[in-house]
C-alpha positions in Angstrom: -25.9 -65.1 49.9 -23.3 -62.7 49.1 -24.5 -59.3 48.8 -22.0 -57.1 46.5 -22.0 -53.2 47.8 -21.0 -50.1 45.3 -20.4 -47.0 46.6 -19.7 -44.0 44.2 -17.0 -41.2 45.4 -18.1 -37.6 44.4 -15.2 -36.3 41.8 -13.7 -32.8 43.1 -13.7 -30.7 40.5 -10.7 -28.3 39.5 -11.0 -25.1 40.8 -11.0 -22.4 37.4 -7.4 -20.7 37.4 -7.7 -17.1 38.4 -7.3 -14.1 35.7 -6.8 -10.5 36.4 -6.3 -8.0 34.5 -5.5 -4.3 35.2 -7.4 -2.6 32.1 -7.6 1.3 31.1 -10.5 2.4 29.7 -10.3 3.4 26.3 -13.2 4.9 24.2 -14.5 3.0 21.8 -12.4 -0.1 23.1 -13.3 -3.5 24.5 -13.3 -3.0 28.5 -11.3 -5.4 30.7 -14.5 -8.5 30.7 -14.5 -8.7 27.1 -10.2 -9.3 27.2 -10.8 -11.5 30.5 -13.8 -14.0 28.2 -11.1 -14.5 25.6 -8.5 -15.4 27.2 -10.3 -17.7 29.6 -12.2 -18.9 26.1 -8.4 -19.9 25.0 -7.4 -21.9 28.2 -10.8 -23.5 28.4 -9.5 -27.0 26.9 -6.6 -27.2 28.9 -6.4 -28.4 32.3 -2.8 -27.4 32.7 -3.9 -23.6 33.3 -2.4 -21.6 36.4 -3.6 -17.7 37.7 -2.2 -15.2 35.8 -2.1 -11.0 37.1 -1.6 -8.7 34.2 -1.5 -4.8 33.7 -1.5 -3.2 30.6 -1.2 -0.1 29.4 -2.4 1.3 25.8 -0.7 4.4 23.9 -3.6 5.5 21.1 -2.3 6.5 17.8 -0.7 9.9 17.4 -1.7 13.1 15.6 -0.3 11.6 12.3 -2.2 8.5 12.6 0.0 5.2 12.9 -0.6 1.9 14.9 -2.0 1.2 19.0 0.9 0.4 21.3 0.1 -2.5 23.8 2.6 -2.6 27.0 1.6 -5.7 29.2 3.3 -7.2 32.3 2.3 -11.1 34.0 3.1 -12.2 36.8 2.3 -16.3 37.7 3.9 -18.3 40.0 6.6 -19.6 37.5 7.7 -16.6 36.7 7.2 -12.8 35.4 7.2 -11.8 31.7 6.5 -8.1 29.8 6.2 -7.5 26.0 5.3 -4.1 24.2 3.5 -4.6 20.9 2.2 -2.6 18.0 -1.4 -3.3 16.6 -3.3 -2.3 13.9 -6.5 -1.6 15.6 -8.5 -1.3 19.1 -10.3 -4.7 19.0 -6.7 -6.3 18.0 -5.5 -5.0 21.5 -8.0 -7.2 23.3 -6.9 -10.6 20.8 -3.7 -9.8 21.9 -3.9 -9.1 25.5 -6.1 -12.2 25.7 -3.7 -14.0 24.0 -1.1 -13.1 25.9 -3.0 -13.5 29.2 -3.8 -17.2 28.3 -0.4 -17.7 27.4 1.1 -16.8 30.4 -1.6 -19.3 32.3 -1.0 -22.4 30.3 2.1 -24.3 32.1 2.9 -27.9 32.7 2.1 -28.4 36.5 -1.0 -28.5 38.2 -2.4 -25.1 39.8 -1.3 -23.5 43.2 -3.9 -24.1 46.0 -1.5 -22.6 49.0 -1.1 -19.5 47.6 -3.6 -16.8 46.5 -2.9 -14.4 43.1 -2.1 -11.4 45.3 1.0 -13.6 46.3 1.9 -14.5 43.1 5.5 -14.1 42.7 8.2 -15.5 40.1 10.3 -18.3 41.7 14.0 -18.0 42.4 15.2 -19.6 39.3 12.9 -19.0 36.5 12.8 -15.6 34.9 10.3 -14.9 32.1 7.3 -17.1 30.8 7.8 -21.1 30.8 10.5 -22.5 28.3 7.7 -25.1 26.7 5.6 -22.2 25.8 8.2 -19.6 24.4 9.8 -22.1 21.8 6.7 -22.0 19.4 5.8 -19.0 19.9 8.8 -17.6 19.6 8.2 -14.8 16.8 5.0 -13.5 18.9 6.9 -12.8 21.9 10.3 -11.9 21.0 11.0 -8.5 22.5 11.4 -5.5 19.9 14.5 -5.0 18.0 15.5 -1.1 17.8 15.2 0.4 14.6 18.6 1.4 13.1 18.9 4.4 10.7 18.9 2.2 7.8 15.7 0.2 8.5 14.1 4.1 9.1 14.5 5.0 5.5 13.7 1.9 4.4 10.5 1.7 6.3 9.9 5.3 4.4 10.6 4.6 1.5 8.2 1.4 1.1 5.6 4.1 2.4 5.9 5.8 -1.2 3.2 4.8 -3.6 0.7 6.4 -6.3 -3.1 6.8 -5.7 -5.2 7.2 -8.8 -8.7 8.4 -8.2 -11.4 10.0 -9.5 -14.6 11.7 -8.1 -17.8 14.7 -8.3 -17.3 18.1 -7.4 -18.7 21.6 -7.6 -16.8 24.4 -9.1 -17.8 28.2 -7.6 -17.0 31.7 -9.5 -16.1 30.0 -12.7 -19.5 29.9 -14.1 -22.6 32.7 -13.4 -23.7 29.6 -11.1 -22.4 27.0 -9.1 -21.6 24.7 -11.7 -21.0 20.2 -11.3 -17.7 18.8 -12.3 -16.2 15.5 -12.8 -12.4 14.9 -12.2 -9.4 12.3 -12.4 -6.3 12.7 -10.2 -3.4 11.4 -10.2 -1.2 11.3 -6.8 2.1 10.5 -5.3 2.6 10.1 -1.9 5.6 9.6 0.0 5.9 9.6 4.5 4.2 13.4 4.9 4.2 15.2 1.7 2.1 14.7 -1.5 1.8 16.0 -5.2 -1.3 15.4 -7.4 -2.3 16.3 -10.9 -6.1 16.5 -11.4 -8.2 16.6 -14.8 -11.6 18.0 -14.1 -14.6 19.0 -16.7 -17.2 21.0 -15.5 -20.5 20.8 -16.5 -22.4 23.3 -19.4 -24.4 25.8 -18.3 -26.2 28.4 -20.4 -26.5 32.3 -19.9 -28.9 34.6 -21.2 -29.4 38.3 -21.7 -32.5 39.6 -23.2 -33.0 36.3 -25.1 -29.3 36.6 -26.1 -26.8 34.0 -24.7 -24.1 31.1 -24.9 -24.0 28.0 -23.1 -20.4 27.6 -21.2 -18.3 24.5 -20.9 -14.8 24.3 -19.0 -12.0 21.7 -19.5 -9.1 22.4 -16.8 -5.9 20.8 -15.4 -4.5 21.4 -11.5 -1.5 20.7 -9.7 -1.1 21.4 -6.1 1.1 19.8 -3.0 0.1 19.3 0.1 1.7 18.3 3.6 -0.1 16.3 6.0 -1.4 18.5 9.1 0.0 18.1 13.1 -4.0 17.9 14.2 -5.5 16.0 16.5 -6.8 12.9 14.5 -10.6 12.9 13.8 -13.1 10.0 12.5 -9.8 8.7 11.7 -9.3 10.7 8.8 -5.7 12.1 7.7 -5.9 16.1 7.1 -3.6 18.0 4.7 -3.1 21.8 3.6 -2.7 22.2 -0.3 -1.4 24.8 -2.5 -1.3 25.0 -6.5 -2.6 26.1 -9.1 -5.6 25.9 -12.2 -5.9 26.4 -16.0 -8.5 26.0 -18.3 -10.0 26.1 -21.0 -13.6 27.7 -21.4 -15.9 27.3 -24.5 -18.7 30.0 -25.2 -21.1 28.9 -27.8 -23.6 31.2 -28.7 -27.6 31.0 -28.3 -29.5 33.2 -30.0 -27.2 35.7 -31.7 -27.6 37.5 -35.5 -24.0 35.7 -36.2 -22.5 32.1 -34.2 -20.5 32.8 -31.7 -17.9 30.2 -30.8 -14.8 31.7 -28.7 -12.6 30.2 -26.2 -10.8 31.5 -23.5 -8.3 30.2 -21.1 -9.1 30.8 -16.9 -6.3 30.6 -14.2 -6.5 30.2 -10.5 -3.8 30.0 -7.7 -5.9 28.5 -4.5 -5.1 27.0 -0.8 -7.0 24.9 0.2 -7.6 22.0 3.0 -8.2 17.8 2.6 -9.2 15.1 4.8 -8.7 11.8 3.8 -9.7 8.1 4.9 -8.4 4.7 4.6 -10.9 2.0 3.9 -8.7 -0.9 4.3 -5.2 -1.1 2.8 -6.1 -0.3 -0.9 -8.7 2.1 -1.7 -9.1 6.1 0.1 -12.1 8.4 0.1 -11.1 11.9 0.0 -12.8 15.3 0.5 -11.2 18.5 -0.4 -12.0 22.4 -0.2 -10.2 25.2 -2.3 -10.6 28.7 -2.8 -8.5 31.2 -5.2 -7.8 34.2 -6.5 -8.5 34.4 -10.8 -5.1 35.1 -12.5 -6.6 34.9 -15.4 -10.2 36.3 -16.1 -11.2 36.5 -19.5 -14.3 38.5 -20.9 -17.2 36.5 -22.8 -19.0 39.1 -25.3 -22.0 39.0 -27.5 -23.3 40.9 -29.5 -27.1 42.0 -30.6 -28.5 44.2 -33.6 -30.8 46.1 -31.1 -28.1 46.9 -28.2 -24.7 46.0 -29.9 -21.7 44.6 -27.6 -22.1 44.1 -24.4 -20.0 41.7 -21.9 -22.0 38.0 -20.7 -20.2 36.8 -18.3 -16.4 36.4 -16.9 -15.2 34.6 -13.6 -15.3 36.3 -10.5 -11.8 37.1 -8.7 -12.2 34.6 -5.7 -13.5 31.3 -6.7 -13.7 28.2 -5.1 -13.9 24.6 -5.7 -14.9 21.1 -3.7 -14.9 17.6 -4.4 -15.2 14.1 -3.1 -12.9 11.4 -4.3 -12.2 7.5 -4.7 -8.6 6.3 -5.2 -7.1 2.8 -5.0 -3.7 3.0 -3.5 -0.4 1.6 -5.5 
């Protein structure tokens, strides 16, 4: 009887390609593993995956806010390639230095077992990344252009656009007390510079002497301009100085007099004052500003009693000083 033998051969499995990466450490960015995992998460269906050595360097956003800068170099054994890159935020610089990590790995041959990745050089005729890779991804890795003078203004020009908003507030030295207020603004910005015009009404608020008294309401319109601020960037926010001016309009009514008393009176302030602002995505902004001013204007609110005659209520104190917090949608 014949006896029919199988023998099974053990498969050798691929060794994994090998991925360095020369990382800085940024706060508040992904560290070298977490750009390392994606890239070897891209390649992880392909068998056609060589070592790759990279070193990247990261420029953060300057004082005036603006995009990351990604400068990476690779080095496999096909070849050597570099690309500098702008990105929107710190997580995109990991997705794109993993993406160009794995790019740079993927290749048509089967991976080097003679040499080690320290030893990695590009060979003598092939300069850049593989030929098969760069075609479709062409517009990814295509080096920068420079900017002339005319793509500059353009650029600044698109970066013009109007931001409604509207928001609470507090206004100080208007009123005997610190007083609410509710405002609308309207403002145009365009690269550095800024010009707003703001509605705000500020709350009643009643005053009394010796039972005798008017409540106070204010309607006013502002108008300042401010230029963004050479600081140091913090939370992210974008900080301007202001300067302008406010007028308005202040109703007495009176409380408790022998005759109604019904005057109005018109207030005016010239103030400095100091704004941070946030983006929350590409269309809205929350804002915060501070003001304080000297009264142009002060006007003089008078009753008038059987018992003690005339005598002055109330009238706005010479420094005054005003806050809000804002909402806008950008345009």
């Amino acid at each position: 009887m014949a006896a029919l033998a199988l023998s099974a051969t053990p498969r050798v499995a691929e060794a994994a390609p090998v991925l360095r990466i020369e990382w800085p450490t940024v706060p508040g960015c992904p560290d070298s593993s977490v750009v390392l995992a994606r890239a070897r998460a891209a390649i992880s269906r392909s068998k056609d995956a060589g070592d790759v050595r990279a070193v990247a360097e990261i420029t953060p956003p300057g004082a005036e806010g603006g995009s990351w800068q990604l400068h990476i170099r690779t080095r496999t054994v096909l070849g050597a390639g570099e690309r500098t890159l702008d990105v929107p935020s710190c997580d995109a610089l990991a997705r794109t230095a993993a993406l160009l990590v794995a790019i740079a790995s993927l290749r048509a041959e089967p991976p080097s077992t003679e040499r080690s990745i320290d030893e990695l050089a590009p060979a003598p005729d092939r300069i850049g990344e593989p030929a098969t890779l760069v075609a479709p991804l062409a517009p990814l890795l295509r080096p920068k252009r420079p900017v002339d003078a005319t793509m500059a203004a353009s650029a600044k020009e698109d970066d013009a656009h109007f931001v409604p908003s509207a928001g609470l507030g507090i206004a100080v030295g208007l009123f005997p007390r610190v007083a609410p207020a509710a405002n609308v603004t309207l403002g145009y910005e365009a690269g550095w510079l800024r010009t707003r015009v703001a509605f705000q009404a500020v709350l009643p608020q009643e005053e009394f002497d010796r039972a005798v008294g008017a409540e106070l309401s204010a309607l006013g319109a502002s108008l300042d301009v401010c230029a963004r601020l050479p600081l140091p960037v913090i939370l992210r926010a974008k900080t301007y100085g202001c300067a302008g001016a406010t007028v308005e309009g202040v109703r007495a009514s009176g409380i408790g007099g022998i005759e109604a008393l019904d005057v109005r009176r018109t207030a005016m302030m010239a103030f400095a004052g100091f704004g941070a602002e946030w983006e929350v995505g590409r269309a809205f902004r929350i804002g915060a500003d501070a003001r304080v001013g000297g009264s142009i204007a002060r006007p003089a609110f008078l009753i008038e009693s059987a018992s003690d005659g005339q005598r002055l209520l109330h009238r706005p104190a010479a420094v005054r000083g005003e806050g809000s917090l804002t909402f806008g949608m950008v345009f």
